[in-house]
C-alpha positions in Angstrom: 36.9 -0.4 32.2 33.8 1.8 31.6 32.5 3.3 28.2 33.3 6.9 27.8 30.5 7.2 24.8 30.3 5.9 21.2 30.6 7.3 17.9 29.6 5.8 14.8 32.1 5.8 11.5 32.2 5.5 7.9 32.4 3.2 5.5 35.8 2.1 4.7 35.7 1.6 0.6 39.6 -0.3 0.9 38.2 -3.2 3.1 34.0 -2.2 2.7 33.8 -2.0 6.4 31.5 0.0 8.1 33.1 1.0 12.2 32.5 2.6 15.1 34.4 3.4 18.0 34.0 2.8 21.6 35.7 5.9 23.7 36.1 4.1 27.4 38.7 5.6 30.5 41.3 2.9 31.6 43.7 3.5 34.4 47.7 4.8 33.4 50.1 2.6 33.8 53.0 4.8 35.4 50.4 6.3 37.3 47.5 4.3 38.7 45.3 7.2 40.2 45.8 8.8 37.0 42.7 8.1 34.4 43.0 8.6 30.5 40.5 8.0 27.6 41.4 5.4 24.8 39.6 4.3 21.4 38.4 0.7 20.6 37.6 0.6 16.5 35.0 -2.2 15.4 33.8 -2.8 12.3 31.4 -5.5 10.5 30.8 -5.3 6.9 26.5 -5.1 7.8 26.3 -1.2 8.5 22.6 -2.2 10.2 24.2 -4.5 12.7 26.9 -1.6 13.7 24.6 1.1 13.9 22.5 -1.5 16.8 25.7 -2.3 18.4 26.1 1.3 19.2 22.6 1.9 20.1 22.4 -0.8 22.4 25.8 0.6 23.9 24.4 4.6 23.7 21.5 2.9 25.7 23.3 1.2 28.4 25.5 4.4 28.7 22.1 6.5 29.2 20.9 4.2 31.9 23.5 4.9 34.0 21.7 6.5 36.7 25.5 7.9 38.7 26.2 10.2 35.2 24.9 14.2 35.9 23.2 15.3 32.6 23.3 18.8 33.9 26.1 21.0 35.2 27.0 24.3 36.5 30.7 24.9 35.8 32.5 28.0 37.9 35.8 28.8 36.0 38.3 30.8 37.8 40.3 32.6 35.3 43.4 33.9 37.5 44.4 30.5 39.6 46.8 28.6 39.2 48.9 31.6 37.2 46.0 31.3 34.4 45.2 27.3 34.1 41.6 27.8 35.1 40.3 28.5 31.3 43.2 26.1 30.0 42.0 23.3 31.6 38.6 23.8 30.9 38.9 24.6 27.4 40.9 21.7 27.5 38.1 18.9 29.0 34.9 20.6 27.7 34.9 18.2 24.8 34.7 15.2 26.7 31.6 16.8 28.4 30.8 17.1 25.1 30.7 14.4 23.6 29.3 12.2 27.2 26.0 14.2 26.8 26.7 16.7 29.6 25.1 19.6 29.5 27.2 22.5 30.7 26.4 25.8 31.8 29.5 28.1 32.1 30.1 30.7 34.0 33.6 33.0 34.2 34.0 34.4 37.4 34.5 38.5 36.9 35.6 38.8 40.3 35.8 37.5 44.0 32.7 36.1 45.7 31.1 36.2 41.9 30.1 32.4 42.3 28.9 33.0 46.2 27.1 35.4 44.9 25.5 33.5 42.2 24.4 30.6 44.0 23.2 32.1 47.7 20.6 33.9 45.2 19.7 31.7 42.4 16.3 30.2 43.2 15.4 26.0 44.0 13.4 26.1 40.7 16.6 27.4 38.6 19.1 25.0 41.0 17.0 22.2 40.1 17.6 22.2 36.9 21.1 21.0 37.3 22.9 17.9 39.0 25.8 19.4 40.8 27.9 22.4 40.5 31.9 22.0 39.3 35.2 24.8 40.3 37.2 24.5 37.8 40.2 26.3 40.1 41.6 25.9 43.4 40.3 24.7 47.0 39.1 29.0 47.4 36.8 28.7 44.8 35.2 25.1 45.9 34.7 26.7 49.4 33.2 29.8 47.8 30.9 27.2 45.8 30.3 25.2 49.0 29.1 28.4 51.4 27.1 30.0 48.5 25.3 26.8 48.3 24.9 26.3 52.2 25.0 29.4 53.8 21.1 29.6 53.0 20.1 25.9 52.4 21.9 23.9 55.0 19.5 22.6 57.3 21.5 20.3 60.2 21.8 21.8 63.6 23.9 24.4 65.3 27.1 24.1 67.2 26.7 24.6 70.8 26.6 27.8 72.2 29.6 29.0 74.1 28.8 29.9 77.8 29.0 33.9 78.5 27.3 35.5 75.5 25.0 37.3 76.6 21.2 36.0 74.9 23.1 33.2 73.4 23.2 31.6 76.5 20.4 29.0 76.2 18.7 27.4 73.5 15.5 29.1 74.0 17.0 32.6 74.3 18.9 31.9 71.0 15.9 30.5 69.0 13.9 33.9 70.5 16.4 35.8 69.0 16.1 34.3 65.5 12.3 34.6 66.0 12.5 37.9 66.8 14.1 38.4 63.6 16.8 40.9 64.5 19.3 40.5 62.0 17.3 38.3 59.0 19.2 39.5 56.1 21.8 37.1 54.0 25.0 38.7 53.1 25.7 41.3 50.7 28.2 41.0 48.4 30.4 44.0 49.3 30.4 41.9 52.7 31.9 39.0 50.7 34.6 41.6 48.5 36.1 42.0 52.5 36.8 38.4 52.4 37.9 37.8 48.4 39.4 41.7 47.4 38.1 42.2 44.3 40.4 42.6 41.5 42.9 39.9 43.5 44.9 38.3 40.9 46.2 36.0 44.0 45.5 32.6 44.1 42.3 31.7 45.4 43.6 29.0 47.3 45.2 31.8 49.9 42.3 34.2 51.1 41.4 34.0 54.3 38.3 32.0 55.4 37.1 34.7 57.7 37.5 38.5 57.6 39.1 41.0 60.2 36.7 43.3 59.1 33.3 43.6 58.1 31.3 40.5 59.0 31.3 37.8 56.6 29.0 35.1 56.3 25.7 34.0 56.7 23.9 35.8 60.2 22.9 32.7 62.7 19.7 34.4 62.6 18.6 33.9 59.0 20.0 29.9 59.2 16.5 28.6 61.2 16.4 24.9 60.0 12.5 24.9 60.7 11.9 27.6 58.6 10.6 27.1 55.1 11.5 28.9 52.1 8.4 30.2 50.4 8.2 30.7 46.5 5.1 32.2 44.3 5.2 29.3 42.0 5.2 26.7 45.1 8.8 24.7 44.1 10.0 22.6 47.0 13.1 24.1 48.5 16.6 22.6 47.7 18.3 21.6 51.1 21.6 20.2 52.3 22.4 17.2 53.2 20.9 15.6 49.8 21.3 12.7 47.6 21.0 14.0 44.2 23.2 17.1 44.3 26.8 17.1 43.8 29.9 19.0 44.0 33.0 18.4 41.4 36.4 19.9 41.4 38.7 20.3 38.5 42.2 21.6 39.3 43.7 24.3 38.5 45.0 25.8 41.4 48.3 26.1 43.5 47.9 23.3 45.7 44.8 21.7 45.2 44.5 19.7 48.5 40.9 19.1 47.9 41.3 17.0 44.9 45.0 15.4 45.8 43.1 13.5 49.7 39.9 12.9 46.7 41.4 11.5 43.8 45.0 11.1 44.4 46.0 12.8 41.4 46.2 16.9 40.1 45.1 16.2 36.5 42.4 17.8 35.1 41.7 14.9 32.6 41.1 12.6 35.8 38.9 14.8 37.8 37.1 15.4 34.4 36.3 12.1 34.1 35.2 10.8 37.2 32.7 14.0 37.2 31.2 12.6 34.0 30.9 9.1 35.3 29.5 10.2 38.8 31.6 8.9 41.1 31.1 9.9 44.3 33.1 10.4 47.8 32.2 11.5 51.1 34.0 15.0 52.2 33.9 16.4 55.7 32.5 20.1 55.9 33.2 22.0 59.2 31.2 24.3 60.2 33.0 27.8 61.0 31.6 29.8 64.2 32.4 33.4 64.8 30.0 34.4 67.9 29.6 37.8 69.4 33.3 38.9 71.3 30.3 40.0 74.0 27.1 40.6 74.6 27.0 44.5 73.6 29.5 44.0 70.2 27.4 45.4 67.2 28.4 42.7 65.0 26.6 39.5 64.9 27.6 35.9 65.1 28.5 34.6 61.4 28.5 31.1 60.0 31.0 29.8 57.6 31.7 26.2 55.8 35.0 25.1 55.0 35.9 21.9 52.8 38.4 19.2 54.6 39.7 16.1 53.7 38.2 13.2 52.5 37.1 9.9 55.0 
């Protein structure tokens, strides 16, 4: 059983007892993945002795190293036939009341939250302790290749033989020397993927496009180069410690959070964001190279959320 937070009551004139409340998350018994909040009253007639009790529990909660004090929250407004908002309107208060700071954002359209993150700068995404989609497994992955496409610094899939430059490891690290293609995408490129103005779930849009290239250009993704800023703020990169990804659903099949948590409730995913919890979830790593060594358009990289090990 772990403490949710604390508030501190009245004075009760029938009995002259001063209480608080202890707000902790216990497992339901019909269904166990399934977590829900309850209320422990206590009361002592010493209103000095209740107010320490629930300032050595406020401390205890505030030492919990796991908890995020500081959150970006992505809320889809169109998945999952309009729960998005619902379901955040309807766990914001337990954010709330744990301290959690919240920053909210309402996507206006596809690739709004791509967008956002592949240009907000490591001083601004420092600031918070993770990034939550409140929606569907579309808008996680959106999160997930806005916040990777630029920062994610582990190495390459091998080239495929017959591609031209792309050949050999030395002629492919020329080519990103050379600087051919160094520009991150744009976000008409991303409106190719994500049609704006889609009132589909996001949990349907393709990962890659037909059409216009989507993605992040293997030539701009050099793990050895550094990201310079004028005020001198070490970059943010992936894989990290400290940074976190939370998903609260609310879309049409929610695979993402049914192989995490086990359970599609809002309440649950709520909670264990607010307590930190933590799971391991395998990212591939999407290729689309050249078709050959003359085709205009270049090689794109893509992430894509699977299961969890």
């Amino acid at each position: 059983m772990k403490v949710l937070y604390v508030d501190l009551g009245i004075q009760e004139l029938s009995s002259k007892m001063h209480r608080f409340a202890v707000h902790v998350i216990t497992r339901s018994r019909k269904h166990p993945s399934q977590l829900v909040p309850c209320e422990y009253l206590f009361g002592h007639k010493d209103p000095e002795t209740c107010k320490s009790l629930v300032e050595h529990l406020s401390a205890c909660i505030n030492n919990e190293q796991d908890r995020p004090k500081n959150l970006m929250v992505f809320v889809h407004p169109l998945c999952g036939k309009g729960r998005g908002c619902k379901n955040w309107e309807m766990v914001a208060p337990l954010f709330d009341r744990a301290n959690v700071n919240t920053k909210v954002i309402i996507t206006k359209r596809a690739g709004h939250a791509y967008d956002t993150l592949a240009s907000i700068s490591d001083k601004e995404l420092k600031k918070f302790d993770g990034v939550v989609a409140v929606g569907g497994d579309g808008l996680f992955n959106e999160i997930l290749n806005g916040l990777l496409n630029s920062r994610n610094k582990t190495s390459y899939p091998p080239t495929p033989e017959g591609f031209g430059y792309f050949g050999s490891t030395e002629k492919c690290q020329g080519y990103k020397n050379d600087g051919l293609n160094n520009s991150t995408p744009t976000s008409e490129a991303v409106n190719v993927m994500l049609p704006v103005g889609s009132n589909k779930s996001d949990d349907h849009e393709p990962l890659l496009s037909t059409g216009q290239s989507v993605g992040l250009d293997i030539s701009s993704l050099n793990p050895n180069t550094e990201s310079s800023t004028g005020d001198q703020v070490p970059s943010v990169s992936f894989p990290n410690d400290w940074f976190r990804l939370g998903i609260i659903p609310s879309g049409s099949t929610d695979a993402i959070v049914l192989s995490t948590t086990g359970e599609r409730d809002a309440v649950t995913s709520a909670l264990l964001i607010i307590f930190g919890r933590r799971i391991a979830l395998d990212i591939a790593q999407v290729v689309r190279w050249k078709s050959s060594p003359s085709a205009e358009v270049l090689p794109t990289v893509r992430y894509a959320a699977s299961f969890a090990r």
